[in-house]
C-alpha positions in Angstrom: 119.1 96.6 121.5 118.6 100.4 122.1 117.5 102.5 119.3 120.7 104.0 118.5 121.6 100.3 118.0 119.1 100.0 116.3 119.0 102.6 113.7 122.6 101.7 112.9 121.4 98.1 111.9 119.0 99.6 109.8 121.9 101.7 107.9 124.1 98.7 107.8 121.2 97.0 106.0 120.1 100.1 103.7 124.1 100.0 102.7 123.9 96.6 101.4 126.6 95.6 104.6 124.8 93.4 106.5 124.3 89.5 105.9 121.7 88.5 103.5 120.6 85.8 105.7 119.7 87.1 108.3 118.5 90.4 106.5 114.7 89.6 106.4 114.3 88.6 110.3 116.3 91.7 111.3 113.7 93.9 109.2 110.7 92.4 110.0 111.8 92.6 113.6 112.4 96.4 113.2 109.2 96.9 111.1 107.0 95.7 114.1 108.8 97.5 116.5 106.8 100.5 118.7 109.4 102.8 118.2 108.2 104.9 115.0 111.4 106.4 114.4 112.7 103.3 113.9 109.7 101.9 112.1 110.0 104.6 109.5 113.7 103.7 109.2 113.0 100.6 108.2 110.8 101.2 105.8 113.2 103.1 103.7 115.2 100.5 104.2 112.8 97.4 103.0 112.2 99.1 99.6 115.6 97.0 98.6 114.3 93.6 100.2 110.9 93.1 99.1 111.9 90.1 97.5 113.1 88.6 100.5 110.5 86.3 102.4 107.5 88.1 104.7 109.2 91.8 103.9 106.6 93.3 101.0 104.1 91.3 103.1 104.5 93.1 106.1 105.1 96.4 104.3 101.5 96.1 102.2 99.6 94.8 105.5 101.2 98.2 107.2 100.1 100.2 104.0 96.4 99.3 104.3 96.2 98.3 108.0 98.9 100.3 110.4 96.7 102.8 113.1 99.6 105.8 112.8 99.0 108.0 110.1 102.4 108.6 109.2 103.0 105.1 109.2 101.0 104.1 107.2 101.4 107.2 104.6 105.2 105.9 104.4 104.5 102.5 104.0 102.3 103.5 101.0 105.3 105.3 99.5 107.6 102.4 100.3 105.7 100.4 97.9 106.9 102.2 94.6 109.7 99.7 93.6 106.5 97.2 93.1 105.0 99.8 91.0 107.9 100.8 89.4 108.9 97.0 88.3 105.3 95.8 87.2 104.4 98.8 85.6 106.1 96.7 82.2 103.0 94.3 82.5 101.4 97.8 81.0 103.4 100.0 79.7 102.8 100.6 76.0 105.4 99.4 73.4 106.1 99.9 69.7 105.0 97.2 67.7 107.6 94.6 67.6 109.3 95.7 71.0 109.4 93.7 73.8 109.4 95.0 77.5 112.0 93.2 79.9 110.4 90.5 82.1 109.5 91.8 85.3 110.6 90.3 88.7 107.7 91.3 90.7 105.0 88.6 89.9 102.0 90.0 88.2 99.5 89.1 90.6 101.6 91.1 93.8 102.0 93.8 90.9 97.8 94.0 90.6 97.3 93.7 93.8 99.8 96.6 94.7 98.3 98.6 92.2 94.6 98.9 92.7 95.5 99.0 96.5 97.2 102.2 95.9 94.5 103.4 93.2 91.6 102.6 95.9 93.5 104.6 98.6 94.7 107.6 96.7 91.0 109.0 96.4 89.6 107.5 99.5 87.6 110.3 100.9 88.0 108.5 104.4 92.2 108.3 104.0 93.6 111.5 105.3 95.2 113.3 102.3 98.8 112.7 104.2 97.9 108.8 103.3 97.1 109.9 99.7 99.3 112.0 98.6 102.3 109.1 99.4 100.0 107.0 97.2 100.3 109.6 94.5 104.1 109.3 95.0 104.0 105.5 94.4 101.5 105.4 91.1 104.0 108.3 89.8 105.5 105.6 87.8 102.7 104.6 85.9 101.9 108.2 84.5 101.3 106.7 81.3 98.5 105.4 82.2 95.6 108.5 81.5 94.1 107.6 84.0 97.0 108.2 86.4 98.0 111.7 84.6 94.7 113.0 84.9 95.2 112.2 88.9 98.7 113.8 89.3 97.2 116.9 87.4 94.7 117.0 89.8 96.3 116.7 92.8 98.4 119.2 91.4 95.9 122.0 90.6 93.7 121.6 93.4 96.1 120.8 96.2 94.9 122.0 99.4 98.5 122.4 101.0 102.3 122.5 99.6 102.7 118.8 100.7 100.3 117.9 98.2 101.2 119.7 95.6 105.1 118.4 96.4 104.2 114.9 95.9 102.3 116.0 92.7 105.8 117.6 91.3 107.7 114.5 92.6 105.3 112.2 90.5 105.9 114.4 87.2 109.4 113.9 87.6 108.9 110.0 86.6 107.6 110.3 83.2 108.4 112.4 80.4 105.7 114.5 79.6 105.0 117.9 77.7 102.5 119.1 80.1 104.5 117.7 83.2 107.5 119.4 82.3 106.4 122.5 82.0 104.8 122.6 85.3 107.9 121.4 86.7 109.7 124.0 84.7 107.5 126.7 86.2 107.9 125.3 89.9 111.9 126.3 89.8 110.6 129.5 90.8 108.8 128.1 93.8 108.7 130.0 97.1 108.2 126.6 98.7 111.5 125.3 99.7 109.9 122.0 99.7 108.6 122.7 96.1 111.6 123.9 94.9 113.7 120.7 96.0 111.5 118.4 94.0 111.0 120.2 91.1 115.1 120.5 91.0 115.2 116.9 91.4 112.1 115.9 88.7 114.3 118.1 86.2 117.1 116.3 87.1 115.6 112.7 86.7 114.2 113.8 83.6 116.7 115.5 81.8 115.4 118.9 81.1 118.4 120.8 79.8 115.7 123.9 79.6 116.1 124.0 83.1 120.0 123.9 83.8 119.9 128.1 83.8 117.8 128.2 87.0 119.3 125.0 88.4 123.0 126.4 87.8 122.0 129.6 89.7 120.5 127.4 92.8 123.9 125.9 93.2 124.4 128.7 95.8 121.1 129.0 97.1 120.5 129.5 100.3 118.4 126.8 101.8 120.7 123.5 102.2 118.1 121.5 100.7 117.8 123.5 97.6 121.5 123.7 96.9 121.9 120.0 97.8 119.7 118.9 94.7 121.0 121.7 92.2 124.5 120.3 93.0 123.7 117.1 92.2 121.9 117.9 89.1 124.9 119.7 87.4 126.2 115.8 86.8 123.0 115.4 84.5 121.9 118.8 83.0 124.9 120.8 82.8 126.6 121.0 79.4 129.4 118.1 79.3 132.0 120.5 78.0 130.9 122.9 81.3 129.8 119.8 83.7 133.3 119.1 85.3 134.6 122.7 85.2 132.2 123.2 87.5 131.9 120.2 89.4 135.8 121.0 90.6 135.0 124.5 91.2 131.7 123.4 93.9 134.1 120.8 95.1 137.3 123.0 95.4 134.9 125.6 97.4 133.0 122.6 99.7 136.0 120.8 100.4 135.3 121.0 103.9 131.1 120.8 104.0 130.5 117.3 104.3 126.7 118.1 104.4 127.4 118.6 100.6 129.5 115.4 100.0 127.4 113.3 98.8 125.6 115.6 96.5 128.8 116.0 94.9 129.3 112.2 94.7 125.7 112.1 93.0 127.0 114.6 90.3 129.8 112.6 89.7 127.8 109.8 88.6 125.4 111.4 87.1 127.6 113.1 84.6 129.6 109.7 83.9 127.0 108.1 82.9 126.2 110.6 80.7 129.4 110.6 79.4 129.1 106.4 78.7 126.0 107.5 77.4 127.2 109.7 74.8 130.3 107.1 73.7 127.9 104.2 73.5 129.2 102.7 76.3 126.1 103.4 78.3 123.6 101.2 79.7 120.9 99.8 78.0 117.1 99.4 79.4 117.9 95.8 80.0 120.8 96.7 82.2 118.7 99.2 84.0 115.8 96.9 84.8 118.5 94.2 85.6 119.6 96.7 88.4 116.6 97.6 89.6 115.9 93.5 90.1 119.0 93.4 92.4 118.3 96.3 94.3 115.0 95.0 95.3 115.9 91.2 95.2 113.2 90.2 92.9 115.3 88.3 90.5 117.3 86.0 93.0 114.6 85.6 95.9 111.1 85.9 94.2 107.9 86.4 96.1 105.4 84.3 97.7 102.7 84.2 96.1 99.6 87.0 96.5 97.2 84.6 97.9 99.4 84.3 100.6 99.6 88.2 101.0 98.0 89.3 104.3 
């Protein structure tokens, strides 16, 4: 199999359109490949098959153990949907509540988790490895612990990249002082910079920052405009939201670089819509879809002794 081969396998499986049984082998086969183009494929790709037998394995064992830098910074990153399914096992609830079961076993969870907390200030990790750790733990921003990092990073980044990933992390938790750096960061001169904190606003749903998102709808970097089109399906005004939406559509009919982005609005703002007529989704539907994106629920994991 060449690479272009490959690489289309590796869509085909990211897509959901390829056969669940032999999903896993086909992955693994591409994680341990020597072609890094198609290694880093593939591990966008096995963030929605870490329940599936040997996948997480082999993506934690490239985390702590891979000898290319970038490889191993991605596989870091790749780890969030761990992260972002145990973090239940701590977030804080109301008295009374109760936090939807997990899929990810609590042991892989812990052991995912202080990885990433070890690496993220290793003095002997490059700051490339790190700052994709940052990324990861983003979802556990109520931890203080974990703010205090992100703020850090943020303040006394030594490059945009850093600071990036610091912006990207805000965007995961509601917070007063994370939003108003995000806020601030729509007036980045770092495209970079600019796309995440359009996207954080977006995923938070800071209606404060529609004005400066609505004017990046024509900006000039394809990036930019990409994410600000996007985010008109969750922080335009509903009454506005489609108005517009037809308008960007009527004027990209023919861009099919901006397809998708208009897609992404679309959804956005009918969920929103469901939202608002109480035919939304609940927490319990949300976790219940993040189970079967990463196949927690129906194949389960082996257990962390067995972890490499």
């Amino acid at each position: 199999m060449n690479r272009a081969q490959a690489l289309r396998e590796i869509e085909l499986l990211e897509n959901f359109e390829f056969d669940r049984g032999d999903a896993a082998a086909r992955l693994l086969h591409h994680l341990q490949t020597e072609d890094l183009e198609i290694v880093h494929a593939a591990l966008r790709a096995a963030v929605n098959y870490f329940g599936f037998p040997g996948v997480y394995e082999q993506v934690f064992q490239m985390a702590r153990e891979a000898d290319d830098e970038d490889v191993r910074a991605a596989a870091n990153a790749s780890l969030w949907p761990v992260i972002q399914d145990g973090a239940a096992y701590e977030y804080p609830l109301e008295p009374g509540a109760e936090a939807p079961e997990p899929g990810v076993p609590q042991e892989i969870y812990e052991q995912t988790r202080d990885h990433l907390l070890t690496r993220v200030d290793a003095h002997m990790e490059s700051m490339e490895v790190r700052r994709r750790c940052l990324e990861a733990l983003g979802h556990l921003s109520f931890r203080a612990d974990i703010r205090t990092t992100i703020l850090r990073y943020y303040h006394e980044a030594p490059n945009p990249w850093v600071k990036l990933s610091a912006v990207y992390a805000m965007g995961l938790y509601k917070d007063d002082i994370f939003e108003r750096l995000i806020l601030e960061e729509l007036y980045s001169k770092h495209a970079g910079i600019l796309v995440e904190a359009v996207h954080a606003a977006s995923n938070l749903g800071l209606e404060a920052a529609w004005p400066r998102i609505k004017e990046m709808t024509g900006h000039e970097d394809q990036d930019v405009r990409f994410e600000a089109i996007a985010a008109v399906g969750a922080l335009a005004p509903v009454e506005e939201a489609r108005t517009l939406l037809d308008a960007l559509k009527k004027e990209l009919a023919t861009d099919e670089h901006f397809a998708q982005a208009l897609e992404y609005a679309d959804q956005l703002l009918d969920n929103r819509k469901a939202a608002i007529s109480g035919d939304g989704w609940t927490m319990e539907n949300v976790w219940d879809e993040i189970d079967e994106m990463t196949g927690f629920a129906e194949d389960g994991y082996d257990s962390a002794s067995d972890a490499p």
